[in-house]
TORFI-121295 format. One record per atom (N, C-alpha, C, O, CB): x negated, y negated, z negated. Coordinates in steps of 0.02 Angstrom, whole numbers, plus 50000, padded with zeros to 5 digits. Glycine has a CB too. Example, Ala and Ser with C-alpha at 12.3 -4.5 7.8 and 13.67 -1.06 7.14 Angstrom:
# TORFI-121295
493405028449610
493855022549610
493405016549610
492885016649577
494355022449548
493585011249646
493165005349643
493554999849606
493304994349598
492965003049714
# end
This chain:
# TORFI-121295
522344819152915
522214823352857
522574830052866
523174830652877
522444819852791
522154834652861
522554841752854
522954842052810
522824839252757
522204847152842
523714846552820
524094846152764
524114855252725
523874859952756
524894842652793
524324855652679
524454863552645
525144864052678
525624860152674
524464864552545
525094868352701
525604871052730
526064878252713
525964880252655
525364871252785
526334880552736
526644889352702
526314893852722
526294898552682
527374892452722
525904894852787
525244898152789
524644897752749
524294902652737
525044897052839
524524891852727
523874891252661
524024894452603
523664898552576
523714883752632
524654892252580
525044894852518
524874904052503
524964907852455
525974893152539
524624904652569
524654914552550
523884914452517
523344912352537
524694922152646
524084917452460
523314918152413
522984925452445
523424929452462
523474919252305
522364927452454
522024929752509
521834935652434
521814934752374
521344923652562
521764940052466
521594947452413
520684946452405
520304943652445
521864957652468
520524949452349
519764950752351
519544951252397
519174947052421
519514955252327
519724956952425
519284961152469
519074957552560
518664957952606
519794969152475
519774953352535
519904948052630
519604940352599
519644934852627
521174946352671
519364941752544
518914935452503
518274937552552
518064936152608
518744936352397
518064942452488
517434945452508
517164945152575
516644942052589
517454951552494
517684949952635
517494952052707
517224943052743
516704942152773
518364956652754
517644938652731
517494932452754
517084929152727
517024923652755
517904929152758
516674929952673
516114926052647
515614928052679
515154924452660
515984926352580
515354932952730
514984932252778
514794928052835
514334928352876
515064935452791
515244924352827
515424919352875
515374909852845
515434904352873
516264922052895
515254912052783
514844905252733
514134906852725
513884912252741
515164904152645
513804901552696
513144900652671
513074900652582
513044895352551
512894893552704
513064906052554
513034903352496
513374903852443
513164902052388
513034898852502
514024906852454
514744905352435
514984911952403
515194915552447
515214903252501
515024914652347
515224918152331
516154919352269
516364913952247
514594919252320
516454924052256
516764925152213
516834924252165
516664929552140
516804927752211
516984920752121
516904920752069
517544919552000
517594913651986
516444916752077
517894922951969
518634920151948
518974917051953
519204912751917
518774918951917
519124919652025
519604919352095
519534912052104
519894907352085
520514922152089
519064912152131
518644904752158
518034905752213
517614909952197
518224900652087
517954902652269
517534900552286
517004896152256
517014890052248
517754899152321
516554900252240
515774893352219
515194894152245
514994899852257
515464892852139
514814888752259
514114888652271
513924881552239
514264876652224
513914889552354
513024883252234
512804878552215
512324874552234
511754877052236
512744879552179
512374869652246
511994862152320
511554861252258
511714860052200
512634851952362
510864862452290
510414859052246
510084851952294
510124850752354
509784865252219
509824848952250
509594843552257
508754840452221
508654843352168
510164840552235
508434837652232
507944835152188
507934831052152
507384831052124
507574833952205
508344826152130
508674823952092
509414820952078
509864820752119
508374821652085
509434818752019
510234817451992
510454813052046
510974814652074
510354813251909
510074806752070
510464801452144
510524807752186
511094808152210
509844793652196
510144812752204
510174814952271
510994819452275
511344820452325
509404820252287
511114821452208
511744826252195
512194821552207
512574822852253
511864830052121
512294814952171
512884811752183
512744809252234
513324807252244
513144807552140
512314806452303
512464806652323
512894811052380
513194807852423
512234804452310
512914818752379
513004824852423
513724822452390
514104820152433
512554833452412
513944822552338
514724821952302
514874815252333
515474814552322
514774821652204
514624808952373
515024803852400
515204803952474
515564799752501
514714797952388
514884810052508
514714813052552
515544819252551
516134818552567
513844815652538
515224823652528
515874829052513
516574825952482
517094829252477
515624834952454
516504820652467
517214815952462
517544815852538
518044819052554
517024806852437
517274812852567
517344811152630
517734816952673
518254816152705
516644809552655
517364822752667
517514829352690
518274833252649
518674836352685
516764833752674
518364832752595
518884834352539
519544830052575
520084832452592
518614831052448
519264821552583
520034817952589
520074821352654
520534825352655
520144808152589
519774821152702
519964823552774
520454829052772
521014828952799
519344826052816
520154834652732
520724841152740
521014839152691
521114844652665
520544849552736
521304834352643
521754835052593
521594840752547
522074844352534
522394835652621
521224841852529
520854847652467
520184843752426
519694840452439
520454856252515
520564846952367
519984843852327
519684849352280
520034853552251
520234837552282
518774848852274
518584853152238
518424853252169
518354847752142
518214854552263
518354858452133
518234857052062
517464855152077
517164857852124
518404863852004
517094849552026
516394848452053
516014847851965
516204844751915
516344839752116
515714850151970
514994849151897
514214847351926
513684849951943
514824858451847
514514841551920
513624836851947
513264837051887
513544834451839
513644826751974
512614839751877
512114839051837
511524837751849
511444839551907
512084842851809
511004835551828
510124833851861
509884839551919
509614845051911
509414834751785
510094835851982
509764841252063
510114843152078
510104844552138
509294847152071
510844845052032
511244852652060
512004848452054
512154843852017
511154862051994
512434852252111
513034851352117
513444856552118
513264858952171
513124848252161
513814859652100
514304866252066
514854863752109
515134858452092
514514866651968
515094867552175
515654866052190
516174871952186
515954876452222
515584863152249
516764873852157
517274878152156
518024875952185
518334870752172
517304879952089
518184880752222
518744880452274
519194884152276
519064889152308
518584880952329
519744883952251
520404888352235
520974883652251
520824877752242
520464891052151
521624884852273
522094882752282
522794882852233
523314885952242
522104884852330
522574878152178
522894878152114
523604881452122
523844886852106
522924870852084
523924873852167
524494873952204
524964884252227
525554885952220
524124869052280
524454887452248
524594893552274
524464900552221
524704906152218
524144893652338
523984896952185
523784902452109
523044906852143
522944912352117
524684910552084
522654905252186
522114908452208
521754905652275
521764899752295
522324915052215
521494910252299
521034908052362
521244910252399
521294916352407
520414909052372
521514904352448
521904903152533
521344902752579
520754903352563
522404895152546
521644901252654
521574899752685
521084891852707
520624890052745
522034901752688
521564888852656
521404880552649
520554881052630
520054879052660
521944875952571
520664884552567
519784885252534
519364886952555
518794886252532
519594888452490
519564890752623
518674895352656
518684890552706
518214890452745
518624905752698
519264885452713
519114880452792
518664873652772
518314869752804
520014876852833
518844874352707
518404867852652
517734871052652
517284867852680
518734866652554
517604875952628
516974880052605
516574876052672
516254870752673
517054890552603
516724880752724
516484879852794
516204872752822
515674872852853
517054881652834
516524867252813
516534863452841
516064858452765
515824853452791
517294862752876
515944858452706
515304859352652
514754860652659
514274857452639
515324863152614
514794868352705
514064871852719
513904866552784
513314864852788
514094881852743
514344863752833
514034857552891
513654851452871
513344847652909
514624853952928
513734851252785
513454841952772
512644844852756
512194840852742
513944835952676
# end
């Protein structure tokens, strides 16, 4: 399991938000959060992507904020722990956009 470390801990400025979301699918800013939204065709198909992205969360030791509703899955990624968006969160993002 990946751990948070004192390099994750550095909360990342807008702008070094922004420049690296080129490098996701999907993923935008949003009150100082990473979010995108996994659609699905239906409500099984969402939870299942959420028993799936479990899997991926325990691995790096990060967990996301999640709002499963009919098709759609809302995932948001901030590093409570640090007060914003690290390092940790764009390596989670990344490895989300792989499932």
């Amino acid at each position: 399991m990946a751990k948070f470390d004192d390099e994750d801990a550095i909360v990342l400025s807008s702008e070094s938000v922004s420049s690296r979301l080129a490098d996701l699918d999907g993923w935008a800013l949003q009150d100082n959060k990473l979010v995108k939204d996994f659609s699905f065709e239906d409500f099984v198909g969402a939870v299942r992507f959420v028993d799936r992205l479990t899997e991926v969360a325990e691995a790096q030791g990060h967990h996301p904020d999640l709002h499963v509703t009919w098709g759609k899955v809302t995932v948001e990624l901030t590093s409570h722990v640090a007060g914003g968006v690290t390092d940790f969160d764009l390596r989670l993002a990344k490895a989300l956009d792989g499932l």
